[in-house]
C-alpha positions, -999 to +999 in steps of 0.1 A: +277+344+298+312+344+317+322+311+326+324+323+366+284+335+367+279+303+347+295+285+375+277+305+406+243+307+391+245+269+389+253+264+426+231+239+443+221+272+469+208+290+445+181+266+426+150+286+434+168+313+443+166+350+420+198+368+414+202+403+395+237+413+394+254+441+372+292+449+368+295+487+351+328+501+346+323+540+356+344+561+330+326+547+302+296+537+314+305+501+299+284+470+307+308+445+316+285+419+334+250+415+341+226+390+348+185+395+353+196+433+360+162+443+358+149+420+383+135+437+414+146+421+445+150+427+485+184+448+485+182+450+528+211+471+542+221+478+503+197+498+500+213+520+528+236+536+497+203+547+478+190+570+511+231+583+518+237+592+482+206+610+480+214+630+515+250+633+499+235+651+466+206+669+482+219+681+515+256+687+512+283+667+529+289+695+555+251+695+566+243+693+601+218+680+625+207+711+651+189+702+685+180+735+705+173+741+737+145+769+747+126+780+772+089+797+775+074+825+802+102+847+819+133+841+845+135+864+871+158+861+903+169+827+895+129+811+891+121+801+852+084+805+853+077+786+825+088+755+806+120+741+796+122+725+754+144+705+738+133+705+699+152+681+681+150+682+641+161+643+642+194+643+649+203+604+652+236+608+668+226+625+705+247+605+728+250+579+703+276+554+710+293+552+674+304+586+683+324+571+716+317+601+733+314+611+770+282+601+784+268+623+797+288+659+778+258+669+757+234+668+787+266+689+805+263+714+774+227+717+780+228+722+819+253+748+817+234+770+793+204+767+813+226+778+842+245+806+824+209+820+820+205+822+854+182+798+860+180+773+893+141+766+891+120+756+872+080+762+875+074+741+845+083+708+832+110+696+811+093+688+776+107+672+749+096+687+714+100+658+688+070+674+665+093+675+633+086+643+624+050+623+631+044+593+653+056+568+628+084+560+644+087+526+625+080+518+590+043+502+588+060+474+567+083+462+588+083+423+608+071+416+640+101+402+649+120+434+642+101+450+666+116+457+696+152+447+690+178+470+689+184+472+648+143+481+650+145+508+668+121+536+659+135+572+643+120+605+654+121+640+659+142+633+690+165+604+693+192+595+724+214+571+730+208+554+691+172+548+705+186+515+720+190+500+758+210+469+774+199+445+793+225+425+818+212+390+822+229+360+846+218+323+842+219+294+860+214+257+850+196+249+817+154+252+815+157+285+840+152+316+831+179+343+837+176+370+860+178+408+848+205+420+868+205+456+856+191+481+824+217+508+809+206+531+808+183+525+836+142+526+824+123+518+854+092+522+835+097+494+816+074+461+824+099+428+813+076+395+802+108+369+810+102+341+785+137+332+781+155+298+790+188+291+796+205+259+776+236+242+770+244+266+735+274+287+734+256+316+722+222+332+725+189+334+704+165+358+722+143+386+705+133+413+725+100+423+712+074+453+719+056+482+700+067+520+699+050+538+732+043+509+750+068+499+784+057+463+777+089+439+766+090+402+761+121+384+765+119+351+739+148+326+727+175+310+745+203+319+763+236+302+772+240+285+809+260+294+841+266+328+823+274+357+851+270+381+820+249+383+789+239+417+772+208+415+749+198+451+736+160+469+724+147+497+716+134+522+737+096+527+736+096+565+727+128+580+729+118+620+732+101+612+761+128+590+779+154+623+765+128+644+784+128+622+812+169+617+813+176+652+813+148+662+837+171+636+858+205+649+853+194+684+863+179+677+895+211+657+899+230+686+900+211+706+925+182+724+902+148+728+910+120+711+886+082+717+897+066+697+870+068+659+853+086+657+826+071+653+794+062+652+755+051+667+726+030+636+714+014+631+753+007+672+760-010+672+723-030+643+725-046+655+757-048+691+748-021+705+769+002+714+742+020+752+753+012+777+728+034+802+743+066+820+724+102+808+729+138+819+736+168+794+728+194+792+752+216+767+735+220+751+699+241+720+696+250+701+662+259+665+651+286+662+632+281+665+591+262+643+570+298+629+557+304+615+590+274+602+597+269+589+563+306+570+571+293+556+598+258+545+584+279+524+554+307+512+583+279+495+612+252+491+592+229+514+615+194+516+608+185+548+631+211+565+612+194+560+576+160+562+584+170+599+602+182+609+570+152+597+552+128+614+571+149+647+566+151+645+532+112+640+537+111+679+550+111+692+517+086+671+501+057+701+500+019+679+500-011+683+480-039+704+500-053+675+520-028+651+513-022+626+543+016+613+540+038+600+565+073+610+572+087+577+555+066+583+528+078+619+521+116+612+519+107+579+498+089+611+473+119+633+473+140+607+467+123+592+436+117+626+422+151+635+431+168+606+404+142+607+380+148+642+371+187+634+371+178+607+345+176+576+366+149+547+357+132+549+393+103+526+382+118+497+398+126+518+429+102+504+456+116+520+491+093+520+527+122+533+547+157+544+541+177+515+562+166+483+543+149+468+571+113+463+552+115+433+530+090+451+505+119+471+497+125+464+460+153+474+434+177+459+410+210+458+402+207+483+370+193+509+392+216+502+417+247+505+393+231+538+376+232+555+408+267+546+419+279+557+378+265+585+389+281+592+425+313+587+408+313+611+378+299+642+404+331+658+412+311+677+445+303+641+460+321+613+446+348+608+468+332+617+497+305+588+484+331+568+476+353+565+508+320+565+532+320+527+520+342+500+539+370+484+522+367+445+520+389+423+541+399+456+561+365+475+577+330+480+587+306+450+583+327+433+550+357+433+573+363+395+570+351+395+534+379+390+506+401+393+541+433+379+524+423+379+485+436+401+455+412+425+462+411+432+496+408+465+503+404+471+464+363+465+470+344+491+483+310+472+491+281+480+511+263+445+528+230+437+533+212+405+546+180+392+562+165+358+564+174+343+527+190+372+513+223+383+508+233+416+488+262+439+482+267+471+461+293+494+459+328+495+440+361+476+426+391+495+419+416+468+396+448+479+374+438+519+375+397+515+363+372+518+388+342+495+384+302+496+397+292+465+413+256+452+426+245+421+432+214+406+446+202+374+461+167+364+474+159+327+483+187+313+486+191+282+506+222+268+528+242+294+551+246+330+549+287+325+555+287+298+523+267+323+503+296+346+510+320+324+501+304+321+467+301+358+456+339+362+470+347+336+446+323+353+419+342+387+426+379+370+423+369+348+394+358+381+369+385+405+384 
């Protein structure tokens, strides 16, 4: 063993800790490093690389998200007599704020299509058509306290606004609790349980907790006093709905006519009311491709993003006759089947969604490695792959990490942590050779930012 993971496994933080760590250089296929690479552990946001290399490979990197809007019954002198749809196939970027778009320019899209088609009424309802996926929105193994906050958010067949909402809080002395001052976007429906207190901390604690179709939200944790201006974020409750409901909004906004309440595929079904009727499109709008998005899944760490692709990968998983399977569960399929048959060991593959958040997500450092060999030597994909992963010191969620050090921007590293575990896998690039690196930590004790510290110096000490 190398004198410098001699030195870090001893570390005081990691007595009781597990570690599987694996340095592969990717031309030869050379094992340079490894330690318990065969160890299953928690990878978190690590194992976003296993869901985006598997979209990368299956899909293509120009694949495209497609949301359609459609209409039912007939139009005639300027009445739709009928219903209005928007079908989504899980698209995770609608109005999503990593795309720094204009508000509200897809809604604008979709309101001048229905207008171009000479419509300025509307008989029926608005009705969001999220059916592609089921009502799992969140993986059955994630924590309670992941519920509800923003990185929990649920993924579905529709998705707006990356299925998140702020709210504006001001405080006053400590032991109070804040007062909401305002939601963006605004969701009256929602029912706030205000548990909060406001303290003399310079930052806040709070979880904002709930479960997937229910307005109820409780506010817990602690906030900093005598603040004019605190934004805590959540999820919303069901997002094709609240798309359903938004649009319905903008429309009337801009002088149409709208009969009907808007609603939802999983609400009209569930009480029988589901329209059977055929459909014209009016418009189809895309995301942008799967190389993009996949850029930005690596760079912010976002958990809608991955899960989106999981669940579309899921699509062409084909069941047994009377097979009951969720749409996690069906991505989780393709994707195993996908690597075993390209030669990968996916026994020690253990994945309940595709963004990490499940801490019964399990995988080690070999199979980690394998896959990113892999990624490299395919010509089609590799440096797509390759540059869709920050570089350390410079970018994305490792931005401060080797900031300053010989190999900043030489490491191209994926993060992931949780409670007790800290994870990174990705690349090195030293003197010409390009280098596979995983390495996985569960248990540890002391601080996340010292744990850092002591894989930067792991990193430095063997390149």
């Amino acid at each position: 063993m190398p004198v410098p993971l001699k030195r870090f496994l001893e570390k005081n933080a990691l007595k009781g800790a597990s570690v599987s760590f694996m340095v592969r250089e990717v031309a030869s296929g050379r094992v340079l490093y490894r330690f318990d690479d065969e160890r299953e552990l928690t990878p978190a946001s690590v194992l976003k690389t296993v869901t985006t290399a598997s979209a990368l490979a299956i899909l293509g990197e120009d694949f495209r998200f497609e949301t359609s809007l459609l209409y039912d019954g007939e139009i005639r002198d300027g009445v739709l007599n009928g219903n209005l749809y928007i079908y989504g196939t899980g698209d995770p970027t609608l109005n999503s704020s990593e795309l720094h778009m204009e508000k509200d320019s897809l809604l604008a899209r979709w309101a001048e299509a229905v207008e171009a088609a000479g419509i300025r009424k509307i008989t029926g309802r608005v009705i969001a058509d999220e059916s592609i996926f089921d009502t799992e929105g969140v993986s059955m193994k994630w924590m309670r306290e992941d519920l509800g906050n923003y990185y929990g958010q649920g993924s579905y067949g529709l998705n707006i606004f990356d299925n998140q909402y702020a709210l504006y809080l001001e405080t006053n002395g400590a032991g109070a609790p804040p007062s909401i001052s305002r939601c963006e976007p605004a969701m009256p429906f929602l029912i706030i349980h205000n548990y909060l207190k406001a303290a003399p901390v310079s930052t806040d604690s709070c979880y904002i907790t709930g479960f997937p179709f229910s307005n109820d939200r409780y506010l817990y944790g602690v906030v900093p006093e005598r603040r004019s201006r605190i934004r805590i974020k959540g999820d919303i409750p069901e997002p094709g709905l609240f798309l359903a409901q938004y649009f319905n909004g903008y429309l009337l906004r801009k002088g149409f006519e709208i009969k009907r309440e808007p609603s939802c595929y999983r609400i009209l079904s569930e009480s029988g009311q589901w329209p059977t009727a055929g459909r014209k499109k009016l418009i189809t709008t895309h995301s942008p491709a799967l190389k993009e998005i996949i850029r930005i899944t690596h760079f912010a760490s976002q958990n809608l993003y991955a899960d989106a692709l999981l669940k579309t990968l899921g699509l062409r998983y084909v069941p047994e006759p009377q097979e009951v399977i969720s749409s996690f569960e069906r991505g989780v399929r393709v994707i195993e089947n996908y690597w075993r048959e390209k030669g990968l060991n996916t026994a020690s593959l253990w994945m309940y969604d595709g963004s990490g958040l499940a801490s019964s997500n399990k995988t080690t450092a070999r199979f980690l490695c394998d896959l990113y060999v892999f990624m490299a030597a395919s010509p089609e994909v590799s440096e797509t792959f390759f540059r869709s992963l920050p570089q350390a010191g410079v970018e994305g969620t490792v931005q401060t990490m080797l900031k300053g050090s010989a190999l900043q921007g030489k490491a191209r590293l994926k993060s992931g942590s949780m409670s007790r575990v800290r994870c990174y896998g990705g690349y090195v690039v030293k003197d010409g050779k390009q280098y596979a690196v995983a390495i996985l930590i569960n248990q540890f004790s002391g601080k996340n930012s010292l744990m850092r510290a002591s894989v930067e110096e792991l990193l430095l000490s063997l390149f």
